[in-house]
PAFIRO-142655 format. One record per residue (C-alpha): residue in one letter; x, y, z. Coordinates in nm, 2 decimals, decimal comma. Each point is the difference from the previous one (the first is absolute). Last residue first. Layout:
N
{doti "A"; {X; Y; Z}}
...
! end
This chain:
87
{doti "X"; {-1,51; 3,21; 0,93}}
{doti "X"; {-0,07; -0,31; 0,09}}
{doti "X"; {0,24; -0,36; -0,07}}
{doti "X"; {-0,16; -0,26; -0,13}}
{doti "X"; {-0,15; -0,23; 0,24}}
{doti "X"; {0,17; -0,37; 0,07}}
{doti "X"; {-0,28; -0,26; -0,05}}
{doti "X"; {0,13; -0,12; -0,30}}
{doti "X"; {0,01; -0,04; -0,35}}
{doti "X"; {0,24; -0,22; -0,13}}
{doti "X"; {-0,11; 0,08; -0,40}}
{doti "X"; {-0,32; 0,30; -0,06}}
{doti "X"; {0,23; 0,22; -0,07}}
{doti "X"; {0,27; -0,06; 0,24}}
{doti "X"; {-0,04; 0,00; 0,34}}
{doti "X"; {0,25; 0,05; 0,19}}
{doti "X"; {0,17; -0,17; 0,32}}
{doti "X"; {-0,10; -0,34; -0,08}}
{doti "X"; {0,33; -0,20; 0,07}}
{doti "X"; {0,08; -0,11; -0,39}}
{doti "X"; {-0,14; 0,38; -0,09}}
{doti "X"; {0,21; 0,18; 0,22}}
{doti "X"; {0,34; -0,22; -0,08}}
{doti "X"; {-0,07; 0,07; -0,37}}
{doti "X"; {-0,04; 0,35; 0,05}}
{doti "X"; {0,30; 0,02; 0,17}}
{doti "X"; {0,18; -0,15; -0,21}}
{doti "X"; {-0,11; 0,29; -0,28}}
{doti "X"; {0,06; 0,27; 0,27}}
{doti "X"; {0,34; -0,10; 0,02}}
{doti "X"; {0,24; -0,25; 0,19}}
{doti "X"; {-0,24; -0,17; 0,26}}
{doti "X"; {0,13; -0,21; 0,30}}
{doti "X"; {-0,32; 0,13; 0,15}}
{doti "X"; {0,11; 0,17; 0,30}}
{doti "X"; {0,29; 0,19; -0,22}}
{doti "X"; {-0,24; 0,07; -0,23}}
{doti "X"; {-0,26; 0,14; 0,17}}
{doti "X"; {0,26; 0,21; 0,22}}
{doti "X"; {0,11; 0,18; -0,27}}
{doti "X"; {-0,32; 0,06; -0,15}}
{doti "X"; {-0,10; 0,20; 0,37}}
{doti "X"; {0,33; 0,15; -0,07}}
{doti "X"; {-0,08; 0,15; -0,33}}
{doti "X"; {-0,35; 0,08; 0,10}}
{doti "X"; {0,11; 0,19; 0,29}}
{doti "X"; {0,29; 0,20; -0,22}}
{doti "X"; {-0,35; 0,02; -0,22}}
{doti "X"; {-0,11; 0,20; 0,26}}
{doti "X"; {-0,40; -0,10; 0,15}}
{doti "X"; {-0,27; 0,12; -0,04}}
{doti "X"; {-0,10; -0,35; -0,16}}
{doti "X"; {-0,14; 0,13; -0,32}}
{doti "X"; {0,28; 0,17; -0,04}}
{doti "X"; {0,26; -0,20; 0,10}}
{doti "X"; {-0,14; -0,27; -0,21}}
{doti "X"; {0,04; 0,24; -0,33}}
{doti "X"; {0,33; 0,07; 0,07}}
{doti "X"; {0,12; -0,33; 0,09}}
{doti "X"; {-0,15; -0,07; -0,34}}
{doti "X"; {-0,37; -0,18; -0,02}}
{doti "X"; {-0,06; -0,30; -0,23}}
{doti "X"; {-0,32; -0,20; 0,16}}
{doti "X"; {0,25; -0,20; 0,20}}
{doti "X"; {0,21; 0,21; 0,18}}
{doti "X"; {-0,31; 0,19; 0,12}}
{doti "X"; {-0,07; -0,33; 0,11}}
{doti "X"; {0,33; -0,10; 0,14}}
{doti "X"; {0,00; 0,38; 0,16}}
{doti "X"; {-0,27; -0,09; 0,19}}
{doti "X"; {0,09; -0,37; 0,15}}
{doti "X"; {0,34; 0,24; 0,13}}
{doti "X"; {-0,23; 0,24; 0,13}}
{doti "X"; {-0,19; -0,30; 0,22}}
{doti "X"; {0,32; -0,13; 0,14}}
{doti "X"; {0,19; -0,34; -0,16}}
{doti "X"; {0,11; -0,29; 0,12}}
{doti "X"; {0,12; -0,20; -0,28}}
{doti "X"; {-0,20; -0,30; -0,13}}
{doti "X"; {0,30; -0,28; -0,04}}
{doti "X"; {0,01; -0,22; -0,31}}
{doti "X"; {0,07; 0,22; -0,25}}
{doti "X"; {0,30; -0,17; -0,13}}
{doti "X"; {-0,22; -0,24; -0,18}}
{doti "X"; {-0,13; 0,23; -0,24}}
{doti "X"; {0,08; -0,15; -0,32}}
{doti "X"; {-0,13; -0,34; 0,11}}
! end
């Protein structure tokens, strides 16, 4: 299986599960530090983090590892009970 390595769900905070899904429907830093009130130095960290907790390279891996563990939802595809973010 191509996605073997992700076999450990990461513990991650509630802002970090927000900026997957902002991740995930195609927003810049920018654009998620905006919509988050939030700077995008915040944004860069907070991405930082993600990916150092989820053993994740770039936003594309990433992606992948949210999807396989049902973090986003994905039009329509591993939908889930995880709410997107408001704002």
């Amino acid at each position: 299986m191509i996605l073997k390595k992700f076999n450990n769900v990461a513990s991650l905070s509630d802002r970090e599960i927000q900026v997957i899904e902002l991740v995930s429907i195609g927003l810049t830093n920018n654009e998620i530090a905006e919509k988050l009130e939030i700077s995008k130095r915040t944004v860069d960290n907070h991405l930082s983090n993600i990916l150092e907790k989820t053993k994740t390279g770039n936003r594309v891996q990433l992606l992948n590892w949210a999807l396989y563990w049902g973090k986003v939802c994905l039009n329509d595809v591993n939908c889930c009970a995880v709410p997107l973010a408001q704002k």
